[in-house]
C-alpha positions in Angstrom: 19.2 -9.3 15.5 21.8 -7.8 13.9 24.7 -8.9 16.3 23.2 -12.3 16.0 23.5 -11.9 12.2 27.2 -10.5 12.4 27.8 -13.5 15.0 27.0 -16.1 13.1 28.9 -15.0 10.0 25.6 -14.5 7.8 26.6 -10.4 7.9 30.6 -10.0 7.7 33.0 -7.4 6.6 33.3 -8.9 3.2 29.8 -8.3 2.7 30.2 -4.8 3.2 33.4 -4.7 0.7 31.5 -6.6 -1.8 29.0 -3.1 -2.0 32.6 -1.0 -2.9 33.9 -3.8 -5.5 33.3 -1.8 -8.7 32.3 -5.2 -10.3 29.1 -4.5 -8.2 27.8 -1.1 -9.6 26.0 -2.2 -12.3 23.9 -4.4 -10.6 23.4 -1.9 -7.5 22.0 0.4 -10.2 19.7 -2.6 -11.6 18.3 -2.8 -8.4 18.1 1.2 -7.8 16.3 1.0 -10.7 14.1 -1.6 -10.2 13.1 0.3 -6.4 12.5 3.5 -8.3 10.4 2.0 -11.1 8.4 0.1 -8.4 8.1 3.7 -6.6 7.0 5.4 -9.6 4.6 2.7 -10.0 2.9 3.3 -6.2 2.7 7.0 -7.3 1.0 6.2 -10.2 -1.5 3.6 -8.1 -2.3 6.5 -5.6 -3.0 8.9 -8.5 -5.6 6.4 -9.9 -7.2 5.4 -6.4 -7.8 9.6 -5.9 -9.9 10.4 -8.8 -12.3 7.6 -7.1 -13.0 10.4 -4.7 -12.6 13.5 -7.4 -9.1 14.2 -6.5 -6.6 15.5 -9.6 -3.1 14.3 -7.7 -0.2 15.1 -10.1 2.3 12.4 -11.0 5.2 14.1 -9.6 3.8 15.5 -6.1 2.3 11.5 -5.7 6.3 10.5 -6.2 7.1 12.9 -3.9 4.8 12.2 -1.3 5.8 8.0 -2.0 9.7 9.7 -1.3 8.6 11.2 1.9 7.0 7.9 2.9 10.0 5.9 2.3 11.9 8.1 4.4 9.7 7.6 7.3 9.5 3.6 6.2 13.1 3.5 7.3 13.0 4.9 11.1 9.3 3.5 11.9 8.9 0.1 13.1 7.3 -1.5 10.6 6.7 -0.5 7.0 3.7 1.6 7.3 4.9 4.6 9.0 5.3 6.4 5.3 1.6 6.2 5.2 0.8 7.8 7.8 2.8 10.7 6.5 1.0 11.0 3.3 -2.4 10.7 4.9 -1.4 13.6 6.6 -0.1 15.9 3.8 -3.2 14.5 1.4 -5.8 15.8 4.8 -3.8 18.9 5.0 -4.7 19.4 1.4 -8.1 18.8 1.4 -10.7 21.7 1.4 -13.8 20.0 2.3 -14.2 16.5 4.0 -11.3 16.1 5.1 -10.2 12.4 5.8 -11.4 10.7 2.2 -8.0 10.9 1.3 -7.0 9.1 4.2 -9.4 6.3 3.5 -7.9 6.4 0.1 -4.5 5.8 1.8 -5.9 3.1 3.3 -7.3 1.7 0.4 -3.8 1.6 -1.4 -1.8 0.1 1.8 -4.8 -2.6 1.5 -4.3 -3.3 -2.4 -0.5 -3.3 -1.8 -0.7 -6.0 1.3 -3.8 -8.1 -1.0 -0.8 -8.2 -3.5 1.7 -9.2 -1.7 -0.3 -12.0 0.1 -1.7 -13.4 -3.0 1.6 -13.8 -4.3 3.0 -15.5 -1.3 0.3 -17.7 -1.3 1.4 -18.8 -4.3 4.5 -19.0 -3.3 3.7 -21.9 -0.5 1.7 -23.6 -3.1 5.0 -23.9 -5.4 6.7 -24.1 -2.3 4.8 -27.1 -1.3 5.1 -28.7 -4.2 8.6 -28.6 -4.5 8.5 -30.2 -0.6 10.8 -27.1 0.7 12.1 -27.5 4.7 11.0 -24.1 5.0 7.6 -25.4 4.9 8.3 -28.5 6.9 9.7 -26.4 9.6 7.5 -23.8 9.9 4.0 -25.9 8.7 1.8 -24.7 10.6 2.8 -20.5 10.8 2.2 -21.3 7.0 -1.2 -22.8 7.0 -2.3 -19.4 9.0 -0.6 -17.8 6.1 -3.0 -19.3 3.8 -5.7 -18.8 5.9 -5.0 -15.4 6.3 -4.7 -14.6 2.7 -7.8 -16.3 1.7 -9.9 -14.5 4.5 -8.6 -10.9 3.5 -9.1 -11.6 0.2 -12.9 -13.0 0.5 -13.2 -10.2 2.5 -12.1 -7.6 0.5 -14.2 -9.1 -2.8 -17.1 -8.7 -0.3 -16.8 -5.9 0.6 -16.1 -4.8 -3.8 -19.6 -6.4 -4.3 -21.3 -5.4 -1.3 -20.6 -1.8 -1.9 -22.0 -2.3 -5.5 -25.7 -2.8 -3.9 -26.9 1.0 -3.2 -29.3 -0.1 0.2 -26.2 -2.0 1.6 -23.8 1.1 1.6 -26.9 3.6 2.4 -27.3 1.3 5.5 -23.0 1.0 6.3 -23.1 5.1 5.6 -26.1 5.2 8.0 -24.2 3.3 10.9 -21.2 5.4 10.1 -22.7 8.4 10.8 -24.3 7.4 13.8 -21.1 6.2 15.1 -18.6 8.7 14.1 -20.6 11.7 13.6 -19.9 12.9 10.3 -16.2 14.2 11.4 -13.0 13.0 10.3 -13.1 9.7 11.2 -16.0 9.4 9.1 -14.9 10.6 6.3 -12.2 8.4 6.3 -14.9 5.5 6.0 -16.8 7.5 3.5 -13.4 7.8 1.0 -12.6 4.5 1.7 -16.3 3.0 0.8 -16.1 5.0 -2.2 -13.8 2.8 -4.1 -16.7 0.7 -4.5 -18.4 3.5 -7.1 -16.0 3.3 -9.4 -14.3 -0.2 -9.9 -12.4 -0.1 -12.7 -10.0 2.5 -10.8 -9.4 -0.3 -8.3 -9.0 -3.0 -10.7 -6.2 -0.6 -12.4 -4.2 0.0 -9.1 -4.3 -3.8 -7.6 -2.7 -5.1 -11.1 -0.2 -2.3 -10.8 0.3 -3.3 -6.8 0.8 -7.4 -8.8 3.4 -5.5 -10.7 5.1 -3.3 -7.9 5.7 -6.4 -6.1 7.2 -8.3 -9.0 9.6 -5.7 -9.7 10.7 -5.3 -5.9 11.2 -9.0 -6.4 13.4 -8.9 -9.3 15.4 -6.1 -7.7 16.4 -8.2 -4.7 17.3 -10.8 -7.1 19.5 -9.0 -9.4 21.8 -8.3 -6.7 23.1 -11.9 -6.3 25.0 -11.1 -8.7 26.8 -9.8 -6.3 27.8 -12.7 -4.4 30.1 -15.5 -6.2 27.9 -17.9 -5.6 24.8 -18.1 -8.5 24.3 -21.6 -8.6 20.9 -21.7 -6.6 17.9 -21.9 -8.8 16.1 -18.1 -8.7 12.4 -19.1 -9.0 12.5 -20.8 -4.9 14.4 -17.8 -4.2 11.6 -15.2 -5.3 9.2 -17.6 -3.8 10.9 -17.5 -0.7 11.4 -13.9 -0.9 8.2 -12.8 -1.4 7.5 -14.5 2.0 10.3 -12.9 3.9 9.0 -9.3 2.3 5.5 -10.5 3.6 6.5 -11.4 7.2 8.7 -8.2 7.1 6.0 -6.0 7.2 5.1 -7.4 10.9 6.6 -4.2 12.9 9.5 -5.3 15.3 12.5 -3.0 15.1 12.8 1.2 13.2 12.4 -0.1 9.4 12.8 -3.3 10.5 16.2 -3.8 10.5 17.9 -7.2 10.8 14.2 -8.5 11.1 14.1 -8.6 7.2 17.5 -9.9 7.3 17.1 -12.4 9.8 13.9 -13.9 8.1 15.9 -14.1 4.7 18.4 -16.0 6.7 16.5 -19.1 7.3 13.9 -18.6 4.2 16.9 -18.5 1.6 18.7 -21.2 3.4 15.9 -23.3 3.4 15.9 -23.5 -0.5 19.8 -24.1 -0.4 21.6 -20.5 -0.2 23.4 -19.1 2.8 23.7 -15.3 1.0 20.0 -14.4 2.4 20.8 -11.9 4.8 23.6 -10.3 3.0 21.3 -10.0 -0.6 18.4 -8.5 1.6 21.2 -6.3 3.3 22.4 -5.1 -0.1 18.4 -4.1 -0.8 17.9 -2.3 2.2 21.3 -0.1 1.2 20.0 0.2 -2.6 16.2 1.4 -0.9 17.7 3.6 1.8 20.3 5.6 -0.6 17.0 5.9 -3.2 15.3 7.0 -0.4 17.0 9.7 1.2 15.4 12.2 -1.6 12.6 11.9 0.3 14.0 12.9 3.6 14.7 16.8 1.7 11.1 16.7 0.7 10.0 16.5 4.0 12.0 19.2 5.4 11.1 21.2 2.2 7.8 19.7 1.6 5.5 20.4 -1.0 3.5 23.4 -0.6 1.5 22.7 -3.3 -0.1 19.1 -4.2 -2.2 20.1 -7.6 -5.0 18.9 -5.6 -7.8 19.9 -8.5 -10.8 17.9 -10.1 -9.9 16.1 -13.0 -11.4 17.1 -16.4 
């Protein structure tokens, strides 16, 4: 994908020189800042989602453990590698049950994706209106789109007021422990079932997961100014983009490189730009330098996570 992309012209050695014109800095650090923020944001989230289960997580170990993730985000197909990571220094933490913080994990990769497909959905609806050809051509992958968002959403709001009934989630507990035997597996189910105790927590981290994405958004935006040409209207552009960050999370190559790129090609073109793939590549070199930090914290990782009950 990414010969295809330097084939056809959409990546070239001008893009490249663009990152080293010192016009450019400002607005590489606008969109440094605008990954960090977003970072320090997720930390924040997965703080909030661990006192459901009791868990004191302080700010900076959570940013940490985010860094690590990122890291691991960039050589793992996909873009939930860095997960897996922090489940496993959250479990290693853990003195009793271990696993609820895994569920917990879980819970926040779920809040993050709800986010991001609500937002997209909203994007085809504008999208729709505005009678884009990224629609017309790819019609029908976006009415699965919908579809999709609409089921995981019902689903998950379910499942919110499900969990509120105290003979439901005696009965789910009940099948769980028949199944998985009260090991780690099911304590995984147990953390992530108990989100359903205490809502407001949840509430809290899925506007801040609205937010995260918003900002992620504007940071892929800001570095158009990059590129001479700024004439395209930037509100089909974040609709668009939001859909090319949603599709990028399907796993296809280590940190899905030049699949991100490749679907910004034909989603930004589609709304009358041609600079997609090079404005995703600048991201990717923005998120990868922000997240090399988190490479040294996993070689030195944390010894200590200030895993204690909150007051």
């Amino acid at each position: 994908m990414v010969w295809y992309l330097l084939k056809s012209g959409r990546l070239s050695k001008e893009s490249v020189e663009r990152l080293f014109n010192p016009e450019s800095f400002p607005f590489l650090l606008l969109g440094a800042f605008a990954f960090l923020l977003s970072q320090s944001l997720a930390s924040l989230r997965i703080v909030s989602l661990l006192r459901i289960i009791d868990i004191g997580l302080g700010l900076f170990q959570a940013f940490k453990l985010t860094m690590v993730g990122n890291f691991f985000n960039m050589v793992i197909p996909g873009m939930v590698g860095g997960d897996i990571v922090k489940g496993y220094y959250l479990v290693k933490s853990e003195e009793k049950q271990k696993g609820r913080s895994s569920g917990i994990v879980v819970v926040d990769r779920v809040l993050g994706l709800l986010a991001l497909l609500m937002i997209g959905a909203a994007s085809i609806v504008y999208l729709s209106e505005k009678g884009s050809s990224f629609l017309a051509a790819y019609r029908h992958e976006m009415r699965i789109l919908v579809v999709l968002s609409a089921l995981v959403t019902f689903s998950f709001i379910a499942f919110i007021f499900l969990g509120k009934n105290v003979r439901v989630r005696e009965r789910i507990k009940g099948m769980a422990r028949r199944f998985l035997k009260q090991g780690f597996f099911y304590n995984i189910v147990e953390g992530f079932g108990a989100v359903t105790k205490r809502r407001r927590y949840l509430i809290y981290a899925f506007l801040l997961s609205v937010v995260i994405q918003i900002i992620s958004l504007s940071g892929i935006l800001v570095l158009i100014n990059i590129h001479s040409d700024k004439a395209v209207n930037v509100v089909p552009l974040m609709a668009v983009s939001s859909l090319v960050m949603l599709l990028g999370v399907i796993p296809v190559t280590p940190g899905n490189i030049g699949w991100t790129e490749l679907l910004a090609t034909y989603g930004w073109s589609a709304v009358g730009s041609n600079n997609g793939a090079e404005i995703f590549f600048y991201w990717r070199v923005v998120t990868l330098l922000c997240s090399l930090p988190g490479g040294f914290f996993y070689f030195f990782p944390p010894r200590d996570l200030d895993m204690e009950k909150p007051a």
